[in-house]
N, C-alpha and C positions, 0 to 999 in steps of 0.2 A: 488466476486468470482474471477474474474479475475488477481485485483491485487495482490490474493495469490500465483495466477500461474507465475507472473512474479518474485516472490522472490525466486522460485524453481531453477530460473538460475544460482542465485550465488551457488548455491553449483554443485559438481560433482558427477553423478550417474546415474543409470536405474531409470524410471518413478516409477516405483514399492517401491523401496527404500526411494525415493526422499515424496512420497504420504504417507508411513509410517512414516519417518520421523517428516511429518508436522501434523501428523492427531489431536492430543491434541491442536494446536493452529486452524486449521480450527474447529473444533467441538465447540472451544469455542468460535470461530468467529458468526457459526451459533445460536450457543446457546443464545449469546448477542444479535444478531438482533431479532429473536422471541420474547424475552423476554422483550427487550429495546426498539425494534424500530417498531416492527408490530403492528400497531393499530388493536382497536377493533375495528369490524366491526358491531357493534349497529346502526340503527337509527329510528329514529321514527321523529314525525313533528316538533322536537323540534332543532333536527341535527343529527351530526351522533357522534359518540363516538370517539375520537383521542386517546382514552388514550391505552399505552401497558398490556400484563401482569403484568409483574411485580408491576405497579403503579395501576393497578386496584384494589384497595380498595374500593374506595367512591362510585361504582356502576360508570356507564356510565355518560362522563363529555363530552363536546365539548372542543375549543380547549382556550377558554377564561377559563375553569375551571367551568364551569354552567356544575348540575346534571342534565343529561336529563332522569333518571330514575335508577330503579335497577334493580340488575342482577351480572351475571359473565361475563367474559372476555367471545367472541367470536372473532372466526380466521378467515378469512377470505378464501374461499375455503378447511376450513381446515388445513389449513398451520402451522403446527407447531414440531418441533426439530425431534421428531416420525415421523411423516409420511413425512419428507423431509430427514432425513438423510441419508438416501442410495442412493436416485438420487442425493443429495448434491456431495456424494464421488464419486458416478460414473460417475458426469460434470465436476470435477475436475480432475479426472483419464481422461477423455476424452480430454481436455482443455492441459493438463500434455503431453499425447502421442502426440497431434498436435506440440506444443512445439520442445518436441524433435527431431520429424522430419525435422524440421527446423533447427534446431541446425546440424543435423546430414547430411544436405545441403549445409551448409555454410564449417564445416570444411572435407569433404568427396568429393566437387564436384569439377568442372574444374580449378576455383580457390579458392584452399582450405585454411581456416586462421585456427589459432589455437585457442582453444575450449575458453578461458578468451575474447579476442575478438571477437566471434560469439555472445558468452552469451549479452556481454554487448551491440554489434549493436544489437542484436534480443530485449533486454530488452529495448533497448530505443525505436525502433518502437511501441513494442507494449503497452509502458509507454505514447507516443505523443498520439495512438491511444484513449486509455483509458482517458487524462485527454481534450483530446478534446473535450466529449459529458459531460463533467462536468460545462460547463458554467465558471461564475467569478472564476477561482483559487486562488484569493488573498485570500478569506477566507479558505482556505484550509493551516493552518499553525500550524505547534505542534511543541515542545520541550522535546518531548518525545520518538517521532519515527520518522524515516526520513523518509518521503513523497514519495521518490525517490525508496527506495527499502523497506522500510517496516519492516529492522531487527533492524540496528545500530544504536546508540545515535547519535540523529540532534547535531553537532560540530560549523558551517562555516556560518555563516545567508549570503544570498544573498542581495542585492538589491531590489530585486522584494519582501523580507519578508520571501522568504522560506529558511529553513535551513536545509543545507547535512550533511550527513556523513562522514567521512574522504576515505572510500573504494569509495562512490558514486563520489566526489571530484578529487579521484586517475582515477575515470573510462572512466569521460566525461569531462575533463579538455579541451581546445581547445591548451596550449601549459607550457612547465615547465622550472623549472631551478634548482638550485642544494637546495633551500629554500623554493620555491614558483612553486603554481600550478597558472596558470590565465584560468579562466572560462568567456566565452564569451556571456553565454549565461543557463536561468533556463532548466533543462532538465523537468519540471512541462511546460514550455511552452517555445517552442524553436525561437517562433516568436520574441521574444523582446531579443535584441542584444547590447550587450554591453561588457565591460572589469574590470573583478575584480581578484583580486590580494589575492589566500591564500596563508599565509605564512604556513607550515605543515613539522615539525621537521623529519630528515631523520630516517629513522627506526632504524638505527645501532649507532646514535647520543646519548652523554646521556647527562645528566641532570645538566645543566652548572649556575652557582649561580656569578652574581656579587657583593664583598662586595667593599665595600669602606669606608677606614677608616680615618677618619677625625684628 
């Protein structure tokens, strides 16, 4: 949930807008964890059932794959896509509005920045915050979505194994130059320090071919 909230920042808008906006990709966020990752909650002396909806075919398995009986999926407390959807949307709207006042702190108050740089120091606090109760982060690594903000194609692999985006890259760099960003440091984990070199073509540069002919 949370990390949805922190991808609200890169765009500019009212909470309102910004929550409509996202509503197809949260629904479908809720919808995959129900379905994918909620286990049933079966058990009897044999164990308890691990398996989701969606894989509950075989009746009730533990988590080696042994049937510990039949039946249908149960949820636990009742938990599932129906009876969570509306407090779904309304901790997100709630999560969303805290956001923004914070936002609206940074560039409104005695020393006020401008709205791209609020966004990204408030994104990164509360990115440290978030991947802090996550345990080992190395296993936390895709080439499909950047880790960092959750929209753009992972570009730049780090050292540490994770890999940015070119916006995330441009956001938290520690210093540049007219070719190259250097990053000093995983914004997944800000404790481990060190100095890596993207090179990242300029925006208004185009598309330069060397041949060479023999």
């Amino acid at each position: 949930m949370a990390v949805y909230c922190y991808s609200f920042l890169i765009d500019v808008g009212t909470p309102a807008r910004l929550l409509g906006h996202y509503e197809e990709s949260y629904t479908r966020a809720l919808v995959e964890f129900c379905e994918d990752r909620w286990p049933c909650c079966f058990e009897n002396k044999y164990g308890r059932c691990t398996i989701p909806r969606r894989n509950h075919i075989k009746g009730h398995q533990n988590e080696r794959g042994r049937i510990l009986g039949d039946g249908a999926y149960k949820s636990a407390g009742d938990f599932t896509v129906e009876t969570y959807r509306d407090e779904w949307r309304a901790t997100l709207d709630q999560n969303l509005q805290h956001i923004r006042k914070k936002m609206d702190k940074k560039t409104s108050g005695e020393f006020p920045i401008d709205e791209e740089q609020a966004a990204t120091d408030l994104h990164r606090q509360l990115m440290e915050e978030f991947y802090s109760n996550m345990g080992n982060l190395d296993a936390y690594t895709n080439h499909s979505a950047c880790f960092c903000c959750l929209r753009e194609l992972p570009e730049h692999p780090l050292p540490c194994g994770h890999v940015l985006c070119t916006p995330c890259v441009k956001s938290f760099y520690a210093k540049k130059d007219n070719v190259s960003y250097t990053m000093d440091h995983c914004p997944l984990h800000p404790d481990q320090k060190w100095e890596w070199r993207i090179p990242i073509k300029p925006r208004l540069a185009g598309v330069r071919i060397l041949s060479l002919d023999g």
